[in-house]
C-alpha positions in Angstrom: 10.8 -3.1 -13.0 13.8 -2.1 -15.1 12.6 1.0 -17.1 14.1 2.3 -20.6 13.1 6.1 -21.2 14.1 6.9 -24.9 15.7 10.4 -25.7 14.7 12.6 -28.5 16.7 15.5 -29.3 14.9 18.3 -27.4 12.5 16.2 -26.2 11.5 17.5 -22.3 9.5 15.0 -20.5 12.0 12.8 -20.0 12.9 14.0 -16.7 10.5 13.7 -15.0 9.4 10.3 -16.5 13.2 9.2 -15.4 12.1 10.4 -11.8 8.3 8.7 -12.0 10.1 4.9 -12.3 12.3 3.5 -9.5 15.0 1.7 -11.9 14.5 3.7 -15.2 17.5 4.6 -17.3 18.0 6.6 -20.5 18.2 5.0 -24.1 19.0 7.2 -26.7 17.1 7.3 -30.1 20.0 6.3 -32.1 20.5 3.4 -29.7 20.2 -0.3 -31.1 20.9 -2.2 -28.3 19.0 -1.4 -25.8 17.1 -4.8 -26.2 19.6 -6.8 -24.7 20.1 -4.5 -21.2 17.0 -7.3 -20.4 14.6 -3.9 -20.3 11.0 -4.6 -18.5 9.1 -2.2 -20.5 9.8 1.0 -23.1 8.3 4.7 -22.7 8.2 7.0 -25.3 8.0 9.9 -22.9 5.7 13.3 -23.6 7.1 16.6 -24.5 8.0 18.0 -28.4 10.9 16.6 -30.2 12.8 19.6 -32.3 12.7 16.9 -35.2 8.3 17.3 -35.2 8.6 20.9 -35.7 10.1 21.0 -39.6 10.0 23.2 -43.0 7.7 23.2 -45.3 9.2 24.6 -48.4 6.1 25.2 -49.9 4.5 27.7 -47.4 7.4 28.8 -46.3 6.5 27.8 -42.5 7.5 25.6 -39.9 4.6 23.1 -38.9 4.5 21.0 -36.2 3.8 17.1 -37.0 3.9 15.3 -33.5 5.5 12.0 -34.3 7.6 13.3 -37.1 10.9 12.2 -35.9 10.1 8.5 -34.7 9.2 8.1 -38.2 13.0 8.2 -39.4 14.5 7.5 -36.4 16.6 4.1 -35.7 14.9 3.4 -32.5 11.5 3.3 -34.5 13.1 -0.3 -35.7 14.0 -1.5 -32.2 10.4 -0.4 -30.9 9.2 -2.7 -33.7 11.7 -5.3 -32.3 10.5 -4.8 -29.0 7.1 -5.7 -29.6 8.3 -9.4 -31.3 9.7 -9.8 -28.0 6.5 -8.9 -25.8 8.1 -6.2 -24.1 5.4 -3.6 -22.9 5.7 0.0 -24.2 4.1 2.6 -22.6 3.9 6.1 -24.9 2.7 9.5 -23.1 1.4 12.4 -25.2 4.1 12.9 -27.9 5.0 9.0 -27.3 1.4 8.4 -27.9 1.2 10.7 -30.9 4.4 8.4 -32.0 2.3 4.7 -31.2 -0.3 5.5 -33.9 2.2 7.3 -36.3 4.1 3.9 -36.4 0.4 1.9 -36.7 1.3 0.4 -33.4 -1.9 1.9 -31.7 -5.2 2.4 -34.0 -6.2 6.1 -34.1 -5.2 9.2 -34.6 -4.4 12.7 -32.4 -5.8 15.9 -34.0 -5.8 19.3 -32.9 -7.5 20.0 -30.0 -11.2 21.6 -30.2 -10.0 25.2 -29.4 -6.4 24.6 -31.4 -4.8 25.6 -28.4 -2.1 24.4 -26.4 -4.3 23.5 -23.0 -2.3 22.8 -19.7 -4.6 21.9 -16.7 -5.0 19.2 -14.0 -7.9 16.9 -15.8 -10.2 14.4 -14.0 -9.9 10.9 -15.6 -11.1 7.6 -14.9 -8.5 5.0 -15.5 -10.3 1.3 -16.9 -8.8 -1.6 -15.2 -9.1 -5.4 -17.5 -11.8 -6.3 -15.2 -14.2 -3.3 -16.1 -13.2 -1.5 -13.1 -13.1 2.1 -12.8 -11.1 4.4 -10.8 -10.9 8.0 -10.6 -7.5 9.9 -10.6 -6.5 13.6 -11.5 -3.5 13.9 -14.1 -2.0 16.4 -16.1 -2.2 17.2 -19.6 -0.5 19.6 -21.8 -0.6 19.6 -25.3 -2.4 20.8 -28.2 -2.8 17.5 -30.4 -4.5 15.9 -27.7 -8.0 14.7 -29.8 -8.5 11.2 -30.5 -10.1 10.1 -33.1 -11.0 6.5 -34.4 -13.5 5.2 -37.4 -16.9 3.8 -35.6 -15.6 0.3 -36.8 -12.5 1.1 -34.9 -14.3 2.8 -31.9 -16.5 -0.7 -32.0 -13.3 -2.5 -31.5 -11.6 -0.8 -29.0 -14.7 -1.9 -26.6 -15.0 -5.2 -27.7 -11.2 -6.1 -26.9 -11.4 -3.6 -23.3 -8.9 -1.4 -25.5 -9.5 1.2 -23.4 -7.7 2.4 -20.6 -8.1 6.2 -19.7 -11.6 8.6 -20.1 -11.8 12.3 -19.6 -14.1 12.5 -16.5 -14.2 16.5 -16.0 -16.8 18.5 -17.2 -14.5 21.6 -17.8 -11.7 20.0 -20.0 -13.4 18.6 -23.3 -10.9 18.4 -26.1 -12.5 17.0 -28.7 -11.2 13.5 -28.3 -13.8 10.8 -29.3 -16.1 9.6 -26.2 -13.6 11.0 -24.1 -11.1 8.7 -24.8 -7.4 9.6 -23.4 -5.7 6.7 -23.4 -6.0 3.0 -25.3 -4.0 -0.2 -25.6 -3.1 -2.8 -28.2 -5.6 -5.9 -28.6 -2.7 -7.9 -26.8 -2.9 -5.3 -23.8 1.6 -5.2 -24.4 1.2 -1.5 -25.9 0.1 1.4 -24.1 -0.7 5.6 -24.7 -2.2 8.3 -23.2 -2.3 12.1 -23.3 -1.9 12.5 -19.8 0.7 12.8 -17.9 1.3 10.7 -15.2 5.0 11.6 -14.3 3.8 15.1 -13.2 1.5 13.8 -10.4 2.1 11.7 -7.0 -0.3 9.8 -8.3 1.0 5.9 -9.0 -1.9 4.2 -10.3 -0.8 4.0 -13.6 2.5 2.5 -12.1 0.7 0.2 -10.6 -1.4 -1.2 -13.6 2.4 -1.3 -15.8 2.8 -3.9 -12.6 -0.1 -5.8 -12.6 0.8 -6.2 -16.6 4.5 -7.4 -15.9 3.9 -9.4 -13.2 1.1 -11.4 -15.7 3.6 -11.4 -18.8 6.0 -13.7 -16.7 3.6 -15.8 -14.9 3.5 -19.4 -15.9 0.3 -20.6 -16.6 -0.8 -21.7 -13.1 0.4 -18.8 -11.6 -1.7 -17.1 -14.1 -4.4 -19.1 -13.2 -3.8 -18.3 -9.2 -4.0 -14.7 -10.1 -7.3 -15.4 -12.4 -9.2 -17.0 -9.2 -8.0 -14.2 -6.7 -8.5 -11.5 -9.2 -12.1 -12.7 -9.5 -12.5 -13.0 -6.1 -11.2 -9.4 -4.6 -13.0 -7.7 -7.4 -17.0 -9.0 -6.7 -19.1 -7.0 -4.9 -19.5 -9.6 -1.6 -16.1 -8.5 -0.5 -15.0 -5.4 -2.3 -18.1 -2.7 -1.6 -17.2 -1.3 -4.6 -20.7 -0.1 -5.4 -21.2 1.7 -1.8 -18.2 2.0 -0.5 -18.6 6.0 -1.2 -22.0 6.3 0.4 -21.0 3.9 3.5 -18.5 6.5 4.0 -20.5 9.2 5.1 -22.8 7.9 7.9 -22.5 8.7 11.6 -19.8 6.7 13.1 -18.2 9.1 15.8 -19.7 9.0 19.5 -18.9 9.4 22.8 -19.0 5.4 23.9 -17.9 4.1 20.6 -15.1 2.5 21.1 -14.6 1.0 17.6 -16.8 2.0 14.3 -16.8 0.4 10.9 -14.0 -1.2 9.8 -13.3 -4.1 11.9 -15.0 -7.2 12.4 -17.8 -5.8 15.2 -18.6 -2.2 16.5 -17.5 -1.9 20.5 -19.4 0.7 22.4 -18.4 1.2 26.3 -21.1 0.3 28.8 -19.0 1.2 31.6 -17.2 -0.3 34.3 -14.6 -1.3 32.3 -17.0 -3.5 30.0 -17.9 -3.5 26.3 -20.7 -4.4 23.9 -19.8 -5.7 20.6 -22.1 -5.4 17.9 -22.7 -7.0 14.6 -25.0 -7.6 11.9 -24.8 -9.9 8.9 -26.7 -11.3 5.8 -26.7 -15.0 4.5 -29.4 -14.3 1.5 -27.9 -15.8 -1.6 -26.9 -19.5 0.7 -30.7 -19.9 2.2 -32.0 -19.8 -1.3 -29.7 -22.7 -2.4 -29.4 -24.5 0.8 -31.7 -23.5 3.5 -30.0 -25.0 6.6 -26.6 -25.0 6.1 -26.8 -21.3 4.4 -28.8 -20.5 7.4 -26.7 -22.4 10.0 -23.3 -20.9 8.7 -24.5 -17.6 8.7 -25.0 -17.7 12.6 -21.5 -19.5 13.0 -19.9 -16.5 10.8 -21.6 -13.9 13.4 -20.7 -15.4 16.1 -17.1 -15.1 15.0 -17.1 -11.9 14.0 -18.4 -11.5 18.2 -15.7 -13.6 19.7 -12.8 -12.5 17.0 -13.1 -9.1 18.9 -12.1 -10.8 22.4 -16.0 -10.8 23.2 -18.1 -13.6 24.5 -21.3 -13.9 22.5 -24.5 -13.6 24.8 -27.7 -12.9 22.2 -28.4 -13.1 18.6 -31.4 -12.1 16.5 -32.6 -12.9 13.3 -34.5 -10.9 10.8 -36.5 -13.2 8.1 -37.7 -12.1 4.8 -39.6 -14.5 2.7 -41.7 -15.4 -0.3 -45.5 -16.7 -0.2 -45.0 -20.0 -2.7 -44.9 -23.4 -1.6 -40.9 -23.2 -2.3 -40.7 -20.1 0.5 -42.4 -22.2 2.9 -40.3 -25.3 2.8 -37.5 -22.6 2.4 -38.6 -20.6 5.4 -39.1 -24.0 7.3 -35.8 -25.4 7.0 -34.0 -22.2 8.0 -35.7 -21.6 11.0 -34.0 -25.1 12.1 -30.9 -24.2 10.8 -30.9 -21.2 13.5 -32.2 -23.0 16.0 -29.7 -26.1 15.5 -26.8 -24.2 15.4 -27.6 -21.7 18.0 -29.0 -24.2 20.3 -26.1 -26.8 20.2 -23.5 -23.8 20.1 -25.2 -21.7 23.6 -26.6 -18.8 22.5 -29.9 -17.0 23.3 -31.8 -16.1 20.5 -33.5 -13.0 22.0 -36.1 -11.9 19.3 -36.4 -10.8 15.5 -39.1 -10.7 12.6 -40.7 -12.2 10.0 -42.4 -10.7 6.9 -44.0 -12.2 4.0 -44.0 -10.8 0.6 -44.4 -12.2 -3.4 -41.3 -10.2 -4.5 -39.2 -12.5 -1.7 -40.1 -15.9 -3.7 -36.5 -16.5 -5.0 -34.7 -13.9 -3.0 -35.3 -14.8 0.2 -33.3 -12.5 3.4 -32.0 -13.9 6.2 -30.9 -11.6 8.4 -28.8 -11.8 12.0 -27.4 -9.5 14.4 -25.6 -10.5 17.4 -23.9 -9.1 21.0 -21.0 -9.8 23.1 -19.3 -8.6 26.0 -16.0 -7.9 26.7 -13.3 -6.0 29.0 -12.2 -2.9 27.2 -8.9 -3.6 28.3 -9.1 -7.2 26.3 -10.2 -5.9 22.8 -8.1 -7.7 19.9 -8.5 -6.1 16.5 -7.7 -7.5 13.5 -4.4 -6.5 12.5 -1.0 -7.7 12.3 1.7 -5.6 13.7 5.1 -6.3 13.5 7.6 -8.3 10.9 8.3 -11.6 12.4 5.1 -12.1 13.7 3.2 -15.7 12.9 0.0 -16.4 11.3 -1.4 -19.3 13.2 -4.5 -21.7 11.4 -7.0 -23.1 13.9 -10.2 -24.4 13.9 -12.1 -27.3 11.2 -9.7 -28.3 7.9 -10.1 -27.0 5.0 -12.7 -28.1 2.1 -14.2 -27.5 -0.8 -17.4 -26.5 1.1 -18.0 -22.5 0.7 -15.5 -22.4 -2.8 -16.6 -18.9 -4.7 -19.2 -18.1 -2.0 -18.5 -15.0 -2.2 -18.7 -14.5 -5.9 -21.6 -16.0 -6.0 -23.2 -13.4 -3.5 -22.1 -11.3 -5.8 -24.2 -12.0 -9.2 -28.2 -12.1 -8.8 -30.0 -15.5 -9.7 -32.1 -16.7 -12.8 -35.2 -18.4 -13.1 -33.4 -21.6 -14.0 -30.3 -21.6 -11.8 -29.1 -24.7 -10.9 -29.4 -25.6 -7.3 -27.6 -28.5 -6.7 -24.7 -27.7 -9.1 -24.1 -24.7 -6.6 -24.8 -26.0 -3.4 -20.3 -26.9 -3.0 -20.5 -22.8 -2.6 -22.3 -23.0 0.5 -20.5 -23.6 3.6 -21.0 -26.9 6.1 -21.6 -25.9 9.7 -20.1 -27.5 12.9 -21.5 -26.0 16.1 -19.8 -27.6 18.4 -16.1 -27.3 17.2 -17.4 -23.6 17.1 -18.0 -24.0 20.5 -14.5 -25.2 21.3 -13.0 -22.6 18.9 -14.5 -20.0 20.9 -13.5 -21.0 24.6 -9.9 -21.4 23.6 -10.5 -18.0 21.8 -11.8 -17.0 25.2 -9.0 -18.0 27.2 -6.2 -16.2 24.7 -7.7 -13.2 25.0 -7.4 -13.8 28.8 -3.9 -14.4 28.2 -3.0 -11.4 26.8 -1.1 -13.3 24.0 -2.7 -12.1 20.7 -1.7 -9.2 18.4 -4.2 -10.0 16.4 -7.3 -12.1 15.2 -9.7 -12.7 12.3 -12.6 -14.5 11.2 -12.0 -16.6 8.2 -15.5 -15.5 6.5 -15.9 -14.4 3.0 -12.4 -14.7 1.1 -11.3 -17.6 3.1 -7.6 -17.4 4.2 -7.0 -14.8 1.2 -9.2 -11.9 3.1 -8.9 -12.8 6.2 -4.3 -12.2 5.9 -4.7 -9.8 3.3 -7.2 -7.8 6.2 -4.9 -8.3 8.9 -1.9 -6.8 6.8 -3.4 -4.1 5.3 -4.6 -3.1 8.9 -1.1 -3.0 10.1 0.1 -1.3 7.6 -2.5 1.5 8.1 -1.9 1.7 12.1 2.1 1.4 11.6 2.5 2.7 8.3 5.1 0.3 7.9 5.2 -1.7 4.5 4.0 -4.7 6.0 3.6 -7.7 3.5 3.1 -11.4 4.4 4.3 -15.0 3.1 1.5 -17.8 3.3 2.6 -21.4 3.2 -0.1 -23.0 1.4 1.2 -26.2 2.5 1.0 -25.8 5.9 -3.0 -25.3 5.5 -4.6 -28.4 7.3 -7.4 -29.9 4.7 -10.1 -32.2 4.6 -8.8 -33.7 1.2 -6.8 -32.5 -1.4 -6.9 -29.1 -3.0 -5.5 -27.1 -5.6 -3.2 -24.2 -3.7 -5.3 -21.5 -4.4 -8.8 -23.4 -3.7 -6.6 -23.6 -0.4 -6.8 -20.1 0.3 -10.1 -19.2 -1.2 -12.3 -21.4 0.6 -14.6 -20.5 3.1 -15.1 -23.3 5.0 -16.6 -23.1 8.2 -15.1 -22.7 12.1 -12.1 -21.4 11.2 -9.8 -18.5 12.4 -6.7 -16.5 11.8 -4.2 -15.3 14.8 -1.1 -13.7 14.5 1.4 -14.4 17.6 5.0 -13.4 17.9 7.1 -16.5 18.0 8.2 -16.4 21.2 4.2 -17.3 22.5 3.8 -19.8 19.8 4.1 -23.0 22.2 1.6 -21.3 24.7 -0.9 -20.5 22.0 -0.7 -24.7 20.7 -1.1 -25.8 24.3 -4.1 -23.8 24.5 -5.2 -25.5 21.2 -4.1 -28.8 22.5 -6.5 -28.6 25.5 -9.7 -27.8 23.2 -8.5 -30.3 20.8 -8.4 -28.3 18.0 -6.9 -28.4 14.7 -3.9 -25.7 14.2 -0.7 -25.0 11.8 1.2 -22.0 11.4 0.6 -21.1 7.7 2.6 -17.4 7.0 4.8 -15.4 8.5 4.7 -11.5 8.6 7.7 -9.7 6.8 8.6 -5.7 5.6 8.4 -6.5 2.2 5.4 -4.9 1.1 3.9 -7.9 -0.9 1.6 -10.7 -0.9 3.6 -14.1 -1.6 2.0 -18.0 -1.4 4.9 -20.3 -1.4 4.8 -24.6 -1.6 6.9 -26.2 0.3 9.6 -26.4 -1.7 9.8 -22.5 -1.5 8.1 -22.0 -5.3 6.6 -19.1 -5.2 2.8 -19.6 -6.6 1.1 -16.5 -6.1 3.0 -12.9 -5.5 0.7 -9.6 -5.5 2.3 -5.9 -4.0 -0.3 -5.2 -1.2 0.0 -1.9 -2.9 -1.9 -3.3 -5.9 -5.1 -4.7 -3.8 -6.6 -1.1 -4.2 -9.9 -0.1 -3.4 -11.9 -0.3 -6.6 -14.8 1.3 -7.3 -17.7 0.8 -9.4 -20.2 3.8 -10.2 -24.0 3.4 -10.9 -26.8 5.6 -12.2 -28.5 7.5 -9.0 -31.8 8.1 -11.1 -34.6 6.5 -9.3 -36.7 4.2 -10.9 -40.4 3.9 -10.2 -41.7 0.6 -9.6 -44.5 -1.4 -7.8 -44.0 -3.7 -5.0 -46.2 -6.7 -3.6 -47.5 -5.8 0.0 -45.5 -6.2 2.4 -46.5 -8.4 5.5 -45.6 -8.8 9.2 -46.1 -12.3 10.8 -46.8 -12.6 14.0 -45.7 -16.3 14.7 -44.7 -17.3 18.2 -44.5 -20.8 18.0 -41.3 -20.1 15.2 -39.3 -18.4 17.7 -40.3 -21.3 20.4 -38.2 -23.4 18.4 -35.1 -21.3 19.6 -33.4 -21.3 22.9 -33.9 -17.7 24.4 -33.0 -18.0 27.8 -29.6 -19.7 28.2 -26.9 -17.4 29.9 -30.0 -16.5 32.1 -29.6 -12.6 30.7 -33.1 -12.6 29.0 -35.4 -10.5 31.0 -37.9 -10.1 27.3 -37.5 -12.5 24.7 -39.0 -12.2 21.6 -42.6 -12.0 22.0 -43.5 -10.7 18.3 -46.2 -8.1 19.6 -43.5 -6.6 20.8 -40.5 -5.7 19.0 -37.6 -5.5 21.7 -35.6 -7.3 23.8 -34.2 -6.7 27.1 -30.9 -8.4 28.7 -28.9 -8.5 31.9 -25.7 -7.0 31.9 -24.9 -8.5 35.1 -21.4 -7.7 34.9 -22.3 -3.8 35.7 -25.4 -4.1 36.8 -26.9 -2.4 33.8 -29.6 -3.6 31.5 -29.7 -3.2 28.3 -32.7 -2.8 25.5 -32.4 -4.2 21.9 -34.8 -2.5 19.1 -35.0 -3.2 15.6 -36.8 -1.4 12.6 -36.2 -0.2 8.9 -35.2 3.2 10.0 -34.0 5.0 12.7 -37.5 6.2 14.3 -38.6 2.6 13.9 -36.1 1.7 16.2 -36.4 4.8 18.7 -40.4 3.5 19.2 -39.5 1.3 22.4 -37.0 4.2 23.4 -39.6 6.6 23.4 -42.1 4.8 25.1 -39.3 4.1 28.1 -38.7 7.5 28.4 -42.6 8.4 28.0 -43.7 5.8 30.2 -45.8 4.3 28.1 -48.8 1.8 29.2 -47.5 -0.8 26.9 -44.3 -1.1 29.1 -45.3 0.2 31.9 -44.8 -3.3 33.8 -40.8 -2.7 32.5 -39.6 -0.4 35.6 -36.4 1.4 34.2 -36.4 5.3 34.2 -35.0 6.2 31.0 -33.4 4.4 27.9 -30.2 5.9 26.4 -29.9 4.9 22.4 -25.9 4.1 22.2 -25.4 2.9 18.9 -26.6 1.4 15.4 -25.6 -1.6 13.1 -27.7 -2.1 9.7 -28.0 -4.3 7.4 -28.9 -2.9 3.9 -31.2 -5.6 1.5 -30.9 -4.2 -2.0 -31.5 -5.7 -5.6 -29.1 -5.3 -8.5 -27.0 -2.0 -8.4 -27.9 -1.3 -11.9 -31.7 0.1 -11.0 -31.4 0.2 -6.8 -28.3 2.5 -6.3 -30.5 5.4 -6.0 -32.4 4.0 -3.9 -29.5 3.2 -2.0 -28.0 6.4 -1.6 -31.0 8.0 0.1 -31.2 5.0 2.1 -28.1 6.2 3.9 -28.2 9.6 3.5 -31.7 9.1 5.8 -30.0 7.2 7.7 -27.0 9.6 7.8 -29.5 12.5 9.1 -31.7 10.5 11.6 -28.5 9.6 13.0 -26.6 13.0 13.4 -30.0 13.9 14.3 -30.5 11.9 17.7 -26.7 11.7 18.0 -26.8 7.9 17.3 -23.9 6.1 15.9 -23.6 3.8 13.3 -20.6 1.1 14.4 -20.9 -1.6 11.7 -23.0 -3.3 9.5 -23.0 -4.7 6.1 -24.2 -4.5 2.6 -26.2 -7.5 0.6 -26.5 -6.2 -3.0 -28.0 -8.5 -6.3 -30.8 -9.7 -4.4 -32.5 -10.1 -7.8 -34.0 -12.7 -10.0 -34.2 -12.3 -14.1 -33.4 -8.7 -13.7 -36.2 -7.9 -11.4 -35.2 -6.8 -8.3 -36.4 -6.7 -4.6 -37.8 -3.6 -2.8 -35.1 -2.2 -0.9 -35.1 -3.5 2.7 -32.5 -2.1 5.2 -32.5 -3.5 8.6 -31.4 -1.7 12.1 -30.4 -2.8 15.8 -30.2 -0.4 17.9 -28.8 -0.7 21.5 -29.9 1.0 24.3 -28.9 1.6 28.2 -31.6 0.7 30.6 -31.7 3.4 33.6 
């Protein structure tokens, strides 16, 4: 980004903006040909220009009018140039003063409250296009700082997302209308702000003068690419922006964690030189619309978040929230043989669960699974990609249109009249047995010792599931790791747009990144299992996100800088409301329908009058217990009666169970009236935790389970995992 930094006389900002900007250079303010040095965008840096401090013959005084100068300066006609042309201009403090002076920005800046010239560090939340907040701490020093607007203008700047920076510090209030500190144009070209950003590290205001640029010179289809992902990064399925901050401060440290939160499964160590891996998922939104394939494909994702960790699946469980209406019955029906059809054909035991019955579930049903594998610690692949050079390799089923915006669509609650079939192309087709094959040849890479990374294509598609393995490498290297897709390359069922390419989430599909020169052993692998498999991108050092064609265009180019964590905050005031009664079902013959004994590890299946399971670790001799609850102490009730020899087990003849670690699964209704709710939620579960030194190592977060603004009762579910001594 080529930067032009105009010069008052006197003016002292400039500076530092020169320094804030990788390729800025100096235009002076009697320049009138900056225009054609093919300048990216304008700034009309901060600081007082001697021309805005003048006499007033009348008084005899000198006054300050910020502004003053741009008024008759020659540049002021070249800024009006610029803005024929649709090159960007960004003004800060004085510059902004400046903007509204020349009409270029609505408003006006007035004396501060105290009339004082204030210079402090100031909390602000900077407004992205998309409604997105994020917090950051600049400067500001001045003492015309106060914005001020009509109402009619004030109603404006919202309607057209106008503005860009709020005050968000309870001790700096200068006056400024609503806390405004920065706005834009209605053509989002012309930007200003009282803050300084070119006296902080911080670069988010760098980047957003990026995102803009980059969109100015997008052709339309690029601009349409950007549109889909933009949409996509920024809902709630795969951003957490909601809870991201309360996630953040459970439990997650322990002596046999291996891995906690932030990869596809939480490892603990079992010993012997053997993992668990650990996982728990949702698939509520798809088993409304489509009942077996929403509950099929949500235990094929599962399983492959198990087996993307190096581990071979050996036990799922499913946790089943549902309606009372003649609807929830033919929807409860048809899910339970989704399970059971794709856990049966793929080989997994389905070890035990629950069922509960409630009004409030009639159009937002739960589906809930967790699942375990086991592993060699010394064969743990994680999901990252290393090294430049390296090769993203496709395997698995082609790509569809099956699963297009599932995510997004997770990500807004339902209405009463929602159209089922014109959403069911969001839900995902499942194949169990190319899952099948997808996993041994997973198996027997891991063996190999051949992988430097792996990931699940789940929610995002091929966008995520890249964008995750980069991001991680860049985190563990601290390299500036970027990637280059081929969206040619991608192996589909039929023909697709290129970004539909990379957004879908079709099923039985995964992501590996292998230096080149174990490419040929990886495809021979593949050839045995008969699988499908391309290599679609390569890793690089150049710190960005490209999607070429196969003629080299480049379609889609984002820095991996820009893909930010975004946040979104939410009143904590908790609401009082009334919820139907709540109801556990005791129903054997539903979990007869499911295979629990394959892999011969199931010493207790799932016997509903009793809510635990306990497996063979034959590989170290060890047993382990399986509990599930809505809280901690739920889960600790098998535990305890172990440990206090309890009749009801008594005919179980293990000394002692030893809790090792937690995944949840958080149910909640539309952020908007649950979010306190939420946060005590985990801030229980934070306690309990620290309290019996239990670890949380994964989970996940199911938000707008809602239906015309009415929202379910808040329904977290635990596995916990115990040793059996």
């Amino acid at each position: 980004m080529k930067v032009g930094i105009i010069r008052y006389p006197g003016s002292n900002c400039d500076q530092d903006m020169l320094n804030y900007f990788d390729d800025a250079f100096y235009i002076w303010h009697k320049d009138d040909n900056f225009i054609k040095n093919s300048v990216d965008l304008i700034v009309i840096p901060g600081g007082f220009a001697f021309g805005d401090r003048y006499y007033k013959t009348a008084t005899s005084n000198y006054i300050i009018s910020p502004g003053q100068m741009a008024i008759e300066s020659p540049v002021t006609a070249i800024i009006r140039e610029a803005v024929n042309y649709g090159i960007p201009i960004l003004g800060i403090c004085n510059g902004f003063q400046i903007l509204t002076k020349l009409n270029l920005l609505p408003g006006e800046l007035k004396l501060n409250n105290d009339k004082k010239f204030t210079c402090k560090n100031v909390k602000c939340l900077l407004h992205s296009m998309l409604n997105e907040k994020q917090e950051i701490t600049l400067q500001v020093a001045n003492s015309y700082g106060n914005y001020s607007i009509s109402e009619k203008g004030l109603t404006e700047l919202k309607q057209n997302n106008q503005i860009i920076l709020t005050y968000n510090d309870e001790d700096y209030d200068n006056g400024s209308i609503e806390n405004i500190a920065g706005i834009c144009d209605k053509n989002h070209l012309i930007f200003g702000m009282m803050p300084h950003p070119e006296r902080t590290a911080d670069v988010s205001i760098k980047h957003m003068l990026n995102i803009i640029l980059n969109t100015k010179n997008r052709t339309q289809s690029q601009k349409t690419f950007h549109e889909k992902v933009s949409d996509l990064m920024n809902s709630e399925h795969i951003s957490y922006k909601s809870t991201r901050k309360y996630l953040k401060q459970l439990y997650t440290k322990g002596e046999h964690v291996v891995q906690g939160p932030g990869e596809n499964a939480g490892i603990i160590d079992i010993g012997d030189g053997y993992c668990l891996a650990l996982r728990i998922e949702s698939h509520n939104h798809p088993v409304f619309i489509d009942p077996y394939q929403g509950a099929a494909t949500g235990v094929g994702g599962i399983l492959r978040d198990i087996f993307t960790m190096g581990a071979r699946p050996i036990a799922i469980l499913d946790f089943l929230r549902f309606g009372n209406d003649e609807n929830s019955n033919y929807l409860l029906n048809t899910t339970i043989k989704g399970i059971s059809d794709y856990g049966n054909c793929f080989g997994v035991a389905n070890v035990g669960g629950d069922l509960y019955r409630s009004d409030m579930y009639n159009k937002n049903p739960l589906v809930n699974v967790g699942c375990l594998g086991i592993l060699k610690k010394e064969k743990i692949i994680y999901g990252n990609a290393l090294n430049p050079d390296s090769c993203f390799i496709y395997v698995g089923s082609k790509t569809g249109n099956d699963g297009m915006n599932g995510a997004c669509m997770a990500s807004n609650e339902f209405s009463s009249d929602i159209d089922i079939e014109s959403m069911k192309s969001n839900i995902q087709k499942g194949d169990p047995f190319l899952e099948k094959l997808l996993l041994e040849a997973c198996c027997e890479l891991t063996e190999a010792n051949i992988l430097e990374g792996m990931q699940d294509m789940g929610a995002g598609g091929l966008l995520c599931s890249s964008l995750e393995l980069v991001q991680r490498g860049r985190e563990k290297t601290k390299k500036n790791l970027g990637c280059r897709l081929f969206v040619d390359n991608i192996p589909t069922k039929h023909y697709l747009e290129p970004c539909d390419r990379i957004i879908s989430e079709s099923q039985e599909r995964m992501l590996l990144v292998v230096k080149e020169e174990f490419i040929e052993q990886v495809f021979s692998i593949f050839k045995k299992w008969d699988l499908e498999y391309s290599v679609v991108g390569i890793v690089n050092d150049s710190g960005k996100y490209t999607v070429t064609d196969k003629n080299e265009n480049v379609l889609y180019e984002e820095d991996i800088d820009n893909f930010t964590d975004i946040t979104e905050d939410w009143s904590e005031n908790n609401i009082k409301r009334e919820f139907p009664a709540v109801e556990k079902i005791r129903n054997l013959n539903l979990w007869e329908q499911y295979d629990t004994t394959i892999g011969c590890r199931t010493i207790k299946g799932p016997q509903q009058e009793r809510s635990f399971a306990i497996l063979d670790i034959y590989e170290v001799n060890k047993h382990i217990l399986i509990t599930w609850g809505s809280d901690v102490e739920e889960c600790l009730r098998y535990v305890n009666s172990f440990n206090d020899k309890s009749e009801e087990i008594m005919e179980y003849k293990y000394d002692k169970a030893l809790p090792k670690a937690i995944v949840n699964c958080l149910n909640f209704g539309n952020p908007s009236d649950t979010m306190g709710d939420f946060s005590d939620v985990v801030e229980k579960l934070k306690n309990d935790c620290i309290k019996y030194k239990i670890p949380v190592v994964g989970g996940n977060v199911s938000l707008y389970n809602a239906t015309d603004n009415i929202s379910i009762k808040p329904t977290p579910v635990l596995l916990m995992v115990s040793l059996l001594e």
